[in-house]
C-alpha positions in Angstrom: 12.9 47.7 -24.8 11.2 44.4 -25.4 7.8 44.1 -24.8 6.8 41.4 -22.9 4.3 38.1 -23.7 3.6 34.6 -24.1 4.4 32.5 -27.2 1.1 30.9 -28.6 0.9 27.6 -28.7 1.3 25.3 -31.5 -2.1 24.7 -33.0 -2.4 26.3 -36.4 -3.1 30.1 -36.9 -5.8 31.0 -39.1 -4.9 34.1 -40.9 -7.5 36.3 -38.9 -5.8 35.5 -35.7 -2.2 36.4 -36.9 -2.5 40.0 -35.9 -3.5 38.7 -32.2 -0.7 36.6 -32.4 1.5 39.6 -33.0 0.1 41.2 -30.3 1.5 38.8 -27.3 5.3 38.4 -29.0 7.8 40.3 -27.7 8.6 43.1 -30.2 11.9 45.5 -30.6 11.8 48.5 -33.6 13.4 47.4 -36.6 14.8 48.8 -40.0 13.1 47.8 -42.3 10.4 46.8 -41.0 8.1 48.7 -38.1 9.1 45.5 -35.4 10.8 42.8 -35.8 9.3 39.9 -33.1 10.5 37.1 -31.3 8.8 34.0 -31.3 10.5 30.5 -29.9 13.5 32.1 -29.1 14.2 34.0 -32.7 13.3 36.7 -34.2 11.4 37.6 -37.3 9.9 40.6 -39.3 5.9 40.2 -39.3 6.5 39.2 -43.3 8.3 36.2 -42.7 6.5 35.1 -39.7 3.3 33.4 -41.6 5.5 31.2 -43.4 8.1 30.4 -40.2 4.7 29.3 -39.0 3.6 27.1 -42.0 7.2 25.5 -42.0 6.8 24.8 -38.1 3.0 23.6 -38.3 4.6 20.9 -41.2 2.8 22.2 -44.1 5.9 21.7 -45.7 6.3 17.8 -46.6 9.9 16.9 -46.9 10.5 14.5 -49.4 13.5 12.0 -49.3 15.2 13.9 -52.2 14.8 17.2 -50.8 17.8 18.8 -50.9 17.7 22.3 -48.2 19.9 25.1 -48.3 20.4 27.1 -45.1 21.9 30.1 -43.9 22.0 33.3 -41.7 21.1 36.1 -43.5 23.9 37.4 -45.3 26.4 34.2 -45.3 26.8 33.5 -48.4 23.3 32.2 -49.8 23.3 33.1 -53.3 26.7 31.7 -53.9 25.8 28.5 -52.1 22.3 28.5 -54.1 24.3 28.8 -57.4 26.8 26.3 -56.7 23.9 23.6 -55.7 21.8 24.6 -58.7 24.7 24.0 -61.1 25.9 20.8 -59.6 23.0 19.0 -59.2 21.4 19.9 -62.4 24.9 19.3 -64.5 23.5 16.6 -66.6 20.5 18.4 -67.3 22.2 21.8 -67.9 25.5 21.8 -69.2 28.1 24.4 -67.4 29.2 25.8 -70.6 25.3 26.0 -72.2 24.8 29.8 -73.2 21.0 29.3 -72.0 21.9 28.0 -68.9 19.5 28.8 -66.1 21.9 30.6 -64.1 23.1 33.0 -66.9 19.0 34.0 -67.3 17.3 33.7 -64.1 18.6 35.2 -60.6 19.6 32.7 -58.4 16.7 33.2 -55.6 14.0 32.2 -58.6 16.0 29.0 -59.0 15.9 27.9 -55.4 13.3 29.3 -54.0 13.1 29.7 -50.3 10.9 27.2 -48.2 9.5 30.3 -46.6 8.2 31.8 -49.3 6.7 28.4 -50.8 4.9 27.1 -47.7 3.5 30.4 -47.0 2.1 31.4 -50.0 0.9 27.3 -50.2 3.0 27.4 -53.4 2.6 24.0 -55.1 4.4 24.4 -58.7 6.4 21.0 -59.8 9.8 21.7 -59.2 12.6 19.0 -60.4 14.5 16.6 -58.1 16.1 16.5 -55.8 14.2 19.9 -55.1 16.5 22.5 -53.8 15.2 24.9 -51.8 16.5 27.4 -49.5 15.7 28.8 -45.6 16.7 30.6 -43.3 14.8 29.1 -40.6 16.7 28.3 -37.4 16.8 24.5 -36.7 14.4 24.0 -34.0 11.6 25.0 -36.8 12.4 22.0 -39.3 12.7 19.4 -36.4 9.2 18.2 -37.8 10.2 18.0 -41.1 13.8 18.4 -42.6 15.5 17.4 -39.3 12.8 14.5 -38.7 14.6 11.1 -37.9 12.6 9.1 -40.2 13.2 12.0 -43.2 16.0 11.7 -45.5 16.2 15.1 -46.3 19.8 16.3 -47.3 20.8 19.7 -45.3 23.7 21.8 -46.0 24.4 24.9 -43.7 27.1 27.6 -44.3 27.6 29.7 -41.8 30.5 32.8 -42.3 32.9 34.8 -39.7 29.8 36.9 -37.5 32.0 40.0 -37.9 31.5 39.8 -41.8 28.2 38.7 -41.5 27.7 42.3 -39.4 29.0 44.5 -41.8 27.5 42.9 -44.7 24.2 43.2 -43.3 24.7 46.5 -42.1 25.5 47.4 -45.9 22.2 45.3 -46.9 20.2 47.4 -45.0 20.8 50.7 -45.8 20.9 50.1 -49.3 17.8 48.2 -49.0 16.2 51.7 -47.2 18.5 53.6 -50.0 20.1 55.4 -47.3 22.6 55.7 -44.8 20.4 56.4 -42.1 20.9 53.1 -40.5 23.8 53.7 -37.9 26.8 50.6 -37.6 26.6 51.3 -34.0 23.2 50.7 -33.5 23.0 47.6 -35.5 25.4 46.2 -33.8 24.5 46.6 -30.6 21.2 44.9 -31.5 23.1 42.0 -32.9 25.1 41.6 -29.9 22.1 40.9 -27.8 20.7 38.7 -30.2 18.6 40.8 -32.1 18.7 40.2 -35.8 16.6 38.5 -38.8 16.7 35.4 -37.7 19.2 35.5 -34.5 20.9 35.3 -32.6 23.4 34.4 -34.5 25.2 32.0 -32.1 22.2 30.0 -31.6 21.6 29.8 -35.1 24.9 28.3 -36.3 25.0 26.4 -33.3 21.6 24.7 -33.9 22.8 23.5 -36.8 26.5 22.5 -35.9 24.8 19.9 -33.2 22.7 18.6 -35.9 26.1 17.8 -38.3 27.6 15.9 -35.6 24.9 13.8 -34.7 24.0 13.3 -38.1 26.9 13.9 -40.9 25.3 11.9 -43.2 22.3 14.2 -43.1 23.6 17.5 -42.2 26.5 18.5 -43.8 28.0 21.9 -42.0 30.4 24.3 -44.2 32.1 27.6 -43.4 32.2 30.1 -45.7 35.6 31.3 -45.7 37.1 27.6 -45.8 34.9 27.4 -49.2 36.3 30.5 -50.6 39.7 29.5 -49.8 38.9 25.8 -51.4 36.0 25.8 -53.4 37.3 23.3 -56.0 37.4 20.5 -52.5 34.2 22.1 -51.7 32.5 21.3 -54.2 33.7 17.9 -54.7 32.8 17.4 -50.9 29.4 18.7 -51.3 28.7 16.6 -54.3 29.8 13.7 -52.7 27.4 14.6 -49.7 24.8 14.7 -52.2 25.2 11.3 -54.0 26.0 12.6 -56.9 30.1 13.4 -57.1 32.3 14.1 -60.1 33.4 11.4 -62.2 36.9 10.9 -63.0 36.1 12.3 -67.0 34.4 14.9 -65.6 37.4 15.8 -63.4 39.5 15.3 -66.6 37.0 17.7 -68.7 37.3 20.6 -66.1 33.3 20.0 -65.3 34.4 21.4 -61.4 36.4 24.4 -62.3 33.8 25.6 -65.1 31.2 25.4 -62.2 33.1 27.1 -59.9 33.7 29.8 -62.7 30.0 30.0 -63.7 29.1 30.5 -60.0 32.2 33.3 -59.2 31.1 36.6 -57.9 33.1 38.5 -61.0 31.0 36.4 -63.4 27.8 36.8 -61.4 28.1 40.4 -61.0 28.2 41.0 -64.6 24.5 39.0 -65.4 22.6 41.1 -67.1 19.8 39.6 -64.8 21.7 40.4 -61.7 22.5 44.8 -62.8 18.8 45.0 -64.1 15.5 45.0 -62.5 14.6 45.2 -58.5 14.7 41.1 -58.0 11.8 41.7 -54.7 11.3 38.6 -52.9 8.1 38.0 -50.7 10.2 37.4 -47.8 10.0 41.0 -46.2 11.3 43.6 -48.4 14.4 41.8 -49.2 16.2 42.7 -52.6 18.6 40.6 -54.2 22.6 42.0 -53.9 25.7 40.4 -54.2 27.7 40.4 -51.2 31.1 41.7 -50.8 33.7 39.1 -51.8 36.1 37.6 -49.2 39.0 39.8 -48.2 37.7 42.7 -48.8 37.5 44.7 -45.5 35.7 47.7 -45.4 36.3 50.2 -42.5 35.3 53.6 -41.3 37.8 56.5 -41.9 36.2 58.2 -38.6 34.4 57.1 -35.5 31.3 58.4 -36.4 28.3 56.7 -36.1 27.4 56.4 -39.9 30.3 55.1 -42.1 31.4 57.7 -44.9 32.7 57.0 -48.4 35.9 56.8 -47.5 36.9 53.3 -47.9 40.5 51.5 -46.4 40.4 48.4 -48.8 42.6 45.4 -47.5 44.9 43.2 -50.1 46.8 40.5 -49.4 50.8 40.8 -50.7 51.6 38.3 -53.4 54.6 37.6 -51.7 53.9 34.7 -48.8 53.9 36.2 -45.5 57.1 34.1 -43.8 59.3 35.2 -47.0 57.9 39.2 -46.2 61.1 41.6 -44.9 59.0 43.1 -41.9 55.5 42.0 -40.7 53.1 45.2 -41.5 51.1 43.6 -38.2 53.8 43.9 -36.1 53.1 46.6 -33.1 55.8 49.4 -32.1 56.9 47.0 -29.0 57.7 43.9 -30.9 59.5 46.3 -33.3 61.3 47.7 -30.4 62.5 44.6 -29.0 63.9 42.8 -32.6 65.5 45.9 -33.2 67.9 45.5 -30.1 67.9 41.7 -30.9 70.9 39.8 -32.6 69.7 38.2 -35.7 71.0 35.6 -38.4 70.3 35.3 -41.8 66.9 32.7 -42.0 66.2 29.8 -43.9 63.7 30.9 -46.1 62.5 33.9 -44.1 64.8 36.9 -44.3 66.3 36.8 -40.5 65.8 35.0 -37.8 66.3 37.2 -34.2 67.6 35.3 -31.0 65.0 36.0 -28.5 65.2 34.2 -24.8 68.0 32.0 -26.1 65.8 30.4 -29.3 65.7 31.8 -33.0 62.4 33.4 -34.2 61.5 34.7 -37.6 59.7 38.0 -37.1 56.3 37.2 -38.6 55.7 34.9 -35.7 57.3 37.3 -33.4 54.3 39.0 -32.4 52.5 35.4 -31.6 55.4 34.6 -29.4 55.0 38.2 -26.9 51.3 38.4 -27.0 50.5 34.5 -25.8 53.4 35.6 -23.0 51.6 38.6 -21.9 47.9 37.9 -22.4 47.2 34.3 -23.1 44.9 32.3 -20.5 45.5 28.4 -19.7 42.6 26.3 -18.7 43.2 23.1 -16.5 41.9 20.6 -19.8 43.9 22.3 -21.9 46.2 19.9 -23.9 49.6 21.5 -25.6 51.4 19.8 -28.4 55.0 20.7 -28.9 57.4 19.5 -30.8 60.4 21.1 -32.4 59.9 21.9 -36.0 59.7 18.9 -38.7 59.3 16.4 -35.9 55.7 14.6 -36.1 54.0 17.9 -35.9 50.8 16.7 -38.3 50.7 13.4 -37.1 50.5 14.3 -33.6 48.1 16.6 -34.0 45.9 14.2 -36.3 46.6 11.4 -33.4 45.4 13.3 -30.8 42.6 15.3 -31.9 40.9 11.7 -33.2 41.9 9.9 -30.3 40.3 13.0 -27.7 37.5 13.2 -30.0 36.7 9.9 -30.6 33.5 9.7 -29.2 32.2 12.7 -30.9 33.5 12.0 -34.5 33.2 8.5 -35.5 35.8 7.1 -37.8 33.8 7.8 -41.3 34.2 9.8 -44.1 32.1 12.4 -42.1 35.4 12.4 -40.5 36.8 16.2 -39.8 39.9 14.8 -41.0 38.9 13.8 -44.3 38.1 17.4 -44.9 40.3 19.5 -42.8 44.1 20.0 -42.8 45.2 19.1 -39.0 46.8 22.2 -39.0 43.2 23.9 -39.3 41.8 21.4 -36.7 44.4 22.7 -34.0 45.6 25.6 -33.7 48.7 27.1 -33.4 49.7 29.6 -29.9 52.2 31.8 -31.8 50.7 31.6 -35.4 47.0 31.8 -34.2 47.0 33.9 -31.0 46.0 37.9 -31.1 45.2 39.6 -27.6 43.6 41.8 -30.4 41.6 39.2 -31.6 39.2 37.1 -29.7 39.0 34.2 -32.5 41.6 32.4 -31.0 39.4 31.3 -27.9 36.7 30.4 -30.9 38.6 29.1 -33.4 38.3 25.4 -31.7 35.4 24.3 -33.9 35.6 20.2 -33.1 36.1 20.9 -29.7 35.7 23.0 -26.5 37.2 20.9 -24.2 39.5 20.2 -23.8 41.3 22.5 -25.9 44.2 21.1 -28.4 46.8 23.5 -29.1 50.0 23.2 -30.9 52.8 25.4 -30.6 57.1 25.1 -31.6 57.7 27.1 -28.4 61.0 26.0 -26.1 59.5 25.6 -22.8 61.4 28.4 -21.0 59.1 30.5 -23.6 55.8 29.1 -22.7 53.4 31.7 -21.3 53.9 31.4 -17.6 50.1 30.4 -17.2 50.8 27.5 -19.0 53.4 26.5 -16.7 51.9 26.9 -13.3 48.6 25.5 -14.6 47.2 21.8 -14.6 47.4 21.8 -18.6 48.9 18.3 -19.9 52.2 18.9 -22.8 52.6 16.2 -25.3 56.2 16.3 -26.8 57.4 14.4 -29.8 61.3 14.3 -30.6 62.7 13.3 -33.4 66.5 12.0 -34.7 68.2 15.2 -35.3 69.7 14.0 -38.4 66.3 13.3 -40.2 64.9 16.6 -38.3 67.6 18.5 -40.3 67.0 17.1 -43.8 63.2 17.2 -43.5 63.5 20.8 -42.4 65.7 21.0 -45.3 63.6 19.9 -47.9 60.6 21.8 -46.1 62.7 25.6 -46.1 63.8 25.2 -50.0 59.6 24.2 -50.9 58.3 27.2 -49.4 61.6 29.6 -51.0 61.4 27.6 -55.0 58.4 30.3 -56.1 60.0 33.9 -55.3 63.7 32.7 -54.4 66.7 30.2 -55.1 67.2 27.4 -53.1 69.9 27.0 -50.0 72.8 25.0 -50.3 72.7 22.2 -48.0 76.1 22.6 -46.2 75.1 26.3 -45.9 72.0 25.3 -43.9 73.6 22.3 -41.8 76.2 24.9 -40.8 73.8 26.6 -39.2 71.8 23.7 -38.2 74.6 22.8 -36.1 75.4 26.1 -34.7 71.9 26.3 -33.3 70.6 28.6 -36.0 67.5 27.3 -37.3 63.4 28.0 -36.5 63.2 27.7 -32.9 66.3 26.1 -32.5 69.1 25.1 -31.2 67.2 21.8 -31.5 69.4 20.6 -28.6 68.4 22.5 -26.4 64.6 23.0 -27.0 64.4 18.8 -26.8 66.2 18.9 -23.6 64.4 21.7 -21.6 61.3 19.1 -22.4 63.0 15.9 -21.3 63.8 17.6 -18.4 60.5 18.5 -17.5 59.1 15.5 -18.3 61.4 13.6 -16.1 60.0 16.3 -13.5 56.5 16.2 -13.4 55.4 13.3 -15.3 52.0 13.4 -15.2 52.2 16.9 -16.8 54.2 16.3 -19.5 54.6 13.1 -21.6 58.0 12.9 -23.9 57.6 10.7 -27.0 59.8 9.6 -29.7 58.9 10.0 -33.3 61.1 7.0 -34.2 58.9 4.7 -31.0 56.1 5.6 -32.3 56.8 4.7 -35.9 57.9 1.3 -35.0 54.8 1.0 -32.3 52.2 2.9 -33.5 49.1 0.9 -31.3 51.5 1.0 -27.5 51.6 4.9 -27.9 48.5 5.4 -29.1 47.0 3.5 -26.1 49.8 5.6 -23.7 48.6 8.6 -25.2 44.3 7.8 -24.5 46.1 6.9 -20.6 47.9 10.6 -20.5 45.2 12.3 -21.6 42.7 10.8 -19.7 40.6 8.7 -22.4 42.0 5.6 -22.2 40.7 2.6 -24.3 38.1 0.7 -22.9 38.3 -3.0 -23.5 35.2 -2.8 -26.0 37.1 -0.5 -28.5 40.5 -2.2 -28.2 38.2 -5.6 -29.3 36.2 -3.9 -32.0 39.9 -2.2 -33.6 39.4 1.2 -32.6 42.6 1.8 -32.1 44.0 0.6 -35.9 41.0 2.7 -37.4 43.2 5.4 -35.5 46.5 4.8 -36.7 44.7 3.9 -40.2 43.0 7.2 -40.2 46.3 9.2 -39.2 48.5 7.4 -41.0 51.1 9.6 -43.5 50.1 7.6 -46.5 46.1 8.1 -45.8 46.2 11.9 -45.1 49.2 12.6 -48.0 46.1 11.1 -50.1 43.9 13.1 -49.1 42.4 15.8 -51.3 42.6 18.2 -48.8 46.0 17.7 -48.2 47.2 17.8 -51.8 45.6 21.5 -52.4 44.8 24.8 -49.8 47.1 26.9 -47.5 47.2 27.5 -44.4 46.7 31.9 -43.7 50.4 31.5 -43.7 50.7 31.2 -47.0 52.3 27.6 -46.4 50.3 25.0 -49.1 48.8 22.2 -47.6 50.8 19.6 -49.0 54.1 20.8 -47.9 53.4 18.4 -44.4 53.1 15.7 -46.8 57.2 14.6 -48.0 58.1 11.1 -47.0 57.2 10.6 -43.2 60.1 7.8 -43.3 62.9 7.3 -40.7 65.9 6.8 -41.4 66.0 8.9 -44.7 68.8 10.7 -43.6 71.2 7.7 -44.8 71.0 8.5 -48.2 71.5 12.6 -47.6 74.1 13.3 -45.2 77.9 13.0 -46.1 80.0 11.0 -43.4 81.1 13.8 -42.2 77.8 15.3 -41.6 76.4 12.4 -39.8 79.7 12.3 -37.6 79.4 15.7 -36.4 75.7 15.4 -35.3 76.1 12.4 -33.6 79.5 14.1 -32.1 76.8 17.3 -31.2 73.9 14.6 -29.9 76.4 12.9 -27.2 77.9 16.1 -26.0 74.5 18.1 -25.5 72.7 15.1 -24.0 75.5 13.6 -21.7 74.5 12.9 -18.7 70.7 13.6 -18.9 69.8 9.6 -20.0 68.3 11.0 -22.9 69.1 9.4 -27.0 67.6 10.4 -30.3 
């Protein structure tokens, strides 16, 4: 139990009255350490407290080429404190130098942390911009690093809390060169908030305010997006920092051989990183490189202390949508496809008729668990759309156009860094009742929710139905639809198999046999509902809104509730939009032209032409006579034309 007390005030603490100040803090036991004590809302080890306290009190003068590093324990620091080192100081240390500092010196001497410097009243010359690290929670720098008048640069990485867990759980008992520390225990304690430096939440959250009221000074990363894109990272970072790659240092390779130079596999084998007991000041803290991404280490038994016994997790070269089976499927879902007719797929193996639409099985699973166990709110906003019909654009459209307010048009922009398939996430793709990131994978916004998904709407979770949740449906020409879907099937095959004939696919196509098809009849079951309750769901035309971009952009602000004031209509708001979203900006992107999705599915594979009308130089006659012949006789008598 946590003992209770007073925080002191904020007049400066003499080191003869630290031990009284001790005294009134409430305390828990700790590791490591006999107590770890919370003061202003977080919690610290009596070691680090005297310099938390020096930091806070302003001893530390930020200067306006400062450049801070900061973390949670266990995020990711020493990678981030390599990369910075070796980008920053590229002029002055070639990458490729064999007496580089990084190849002789640990990465924690190189960047020290402010801690440890303000509380030992360090005052060595150290080059600029000086990098320094912390882990100080933000409230503590709001007199210095976060000052409005300082122009401090601050870059945060925060990493998956469940990773974070383990890897500290890992650090600590190999810091106490036992096992004696239980998982259970530990976790429980970081649950409640109870942690170096926690809560965790408040932590990252702190800092994830300060980024969006001030990108230019705060610059907020996530550690798994870096791993999976370190090469745009970097570049991002650098350009963040004033100081970004040149195009001959682009040519030369200058980013790779960075990213190279700071990889776990070539850090890992340092001599200066295997030898020696690195101790910092901070606490009893000893340097160790943290388990690289992907690797998932679990306990063979329940037991309260984890064995040796290690379940290590690899991803299958082969992209998941081209995989026979889905390992992650459960015993039901299996169940149910194996009583379902099925057709060969596109690109996947099969596709299994399910509720009268085609499914391929790796989104199978998505599809029955956001049925059974997904829960609607109210705000949310769905956007659906038939595969290959404006899906990217909609979602860039509508997440700037909700968001507006919070994310100035800028090269701060999420957009200008984030795939909009990463921005808003997708029901069946995303969705785990297993897996609670789902309701916290919404990083740009918590309400109201954007969320795509290709479902036909007699497939939508029920909740979704009955509930006060706004659909946003884009259609598109069928004959377009089929040759962008085309082109999109035979990219993601042309690595592992040969591609499809076209008349083999339009077949198909035609017969209704295509990802959540029959294309007829998923546009249709929309229209209808549209037609039905209007104010729940809007029904838009790819083509319309090609042709006029600015009248549906305003009808979307109306439907969604955020309509365009007369202020931001005057001052262009709305073409910065359409700018901003347009295919040619984000196919420029350099977000766009590398990464994948956790699908497998690379970035740029959104990116073709965007045009309409392309179907006039692909289709034979005959091929544009029988889809027109199949568009009047599904859609007769319903007023509705594509």
């Amino acid at each position: 139990m946590a003992t209770s007390g007073q925080n002191p005030s904020d007049h400066e603490i003499e080191q003869g009255e630290f031990n009284s100040l001790l005294s009134c803090l409430p305390k828990e036991k700790w590791w490591d350490s006999p107590y770890i004590y919370k003061y202003k809302d977080f919690w610290f080890v009596s070691s680090q407290l005297q310099g938390v306290l020096a930091c806070e009190q302003n001893s530390f003068e930020a200067q306006e080429t400062d450049v801070l590093l900061v973390t949670v324990p266990k995020s990711g620091t020493i990678w981030l404190k390599a990369l910075l080192f070796a980008l920053t100081n590229r002029t002055h240390f070639p990458v490729t130098s064999l007496d580089h500092p990084l190849l002789l010196k640990n990465p924690h001497d190189l960047v020290p942390f402010l801690e440890l410097i303000v509380g030992s009243h360090s005052s060595s010359p150290r080059p600029l911009p000086r990098l320094c690290s912390t882990h100080l929670p933000a409230p503590f720098l709001q007199k210095s690093a976060l000052d409005s008048g300082s122009k401090t640069k601050i870059i945060y990485l925060c990493r998956n809390p469940k990773d974070t867990l383990v890897s500290y759980w890992h650090f600590v008992n190999k810091l106490m060169g036992s096992s004696s520390v239980s998982i259970d225990d530990l976790f429980e304690k970081f649950c409640q908030g109870v942690s170096l430096y926690g809560p965790y939440w408040d932590h990252v959250l702190g800092y994830w305010k300060e980024s969006v009221e001030n990108p230019d000074k705060v610059l907020f990363l996530s550690y798994e997006k870096m791993k999976e894109n370190p090469e745009l990272s970097l570049k991002h970072v650098a350009e963040f920092l004033n100081c970004p790659f040149s195009k001959e240092e682009e040519e030369c390779g200058i980013v790779d051989q960075i990213i190279d130079l700071c990889s776990f596999k070539k850090m890992s084998k340092m001599e200066v990183n295997k030898s020696g007991e690195e101790k910092l000041k901070i606490g009893r803290i000893i340097f160790l490189l943290r388990w690289p991404i992907g690797l998932i280490i679990l306990p063979k038994t329940s037991s309260t202390t984890m064995g040796s016994t290690m379940e290590i997790s690899q991803s299958s070269s082969i992209p998941k949508y081209l995989q026979e089976e889905d390992n992650n499927l459960s015993q039901e879902c299996k169940q149910i496809l194996s009583s379902l007719p099925k057709e060969k797929g596109w690109a996947e193996p099969n596709l299994y008729k399910y509720q009268g639409f085609w499914y391929p099985s790796w989104q199978f699973q998505g599809v029955v668990e956001s049925q059974k166990h997904f829960q609607a709110q109210d705000s949310d906003v769905f956007l659906v759309s038939s595969p290959k019909c404006g899906t990217t654009w909609l979602k860039a459209l509508a997440f700037t156009i909700i968001n507006r307010s919070s994310f100035p048009i800028n090269t701060s922009h999420p957009l200008m860094t984030e795939n909009p398939h990463q921005i808003v996430p997708c029901l069946e793709l995303d969705f785990s009742s297993k897996n609670d990131q789902f309701y916290t994978s919404f990083p740009f916004s918590s309400s109201p929710r954007l969320i795509s998904t290709h479902l036909p709407y007699v497939s939508l979770p029920n909740c979704v139905q009955n509930s006060l949740c706004k659909v946003v449906y884009i259609s598109r020409n069928p004959k377009d639809v089929f040759i962008s879907l085309w082109h999109f099937m035979n990219n993601l095959r042309e690595s592992h198999l040969s591609s499809n004939s076209k008349e083999e696919v339009f077949d198909m196509f035609c017969k209704g046999v295509s990802l959540f098809g029959p294309f007829w009849d998923h546009v249709l079951e929309y229209w209808k509902e549209s037609l039905k309750r209007p104010k729940k769901v809007l029904f838009l035309r790819y083509e319309d809104m090609k042709e006029e971009a600015r009248i549906y952009v305003k009808k979307l602000g109306e439907f969604l509730d955020c309509s365009f004031s007369f202020e931001e209509e005057k001052e262009g708001l709305i073409d910065e939009i359409i700018n901003l979203c347009s295919f040619e900006n984000m196919r420029n992107l350099e977000v766009n032209k590398s990464g994948k999705l956790p699908s497998g599915v690379e970035h740029k594979a959104f990116f073709r032409q965007g045009k309409v009308g392309n179907w006039k130089n692909e289709l034979t006659h005959q091929m544009i006579h029988k889809l027109n012949c199949l568009s009047q006789d599904k859609f007769h008598g319903s007023g509705l034309q594509i």
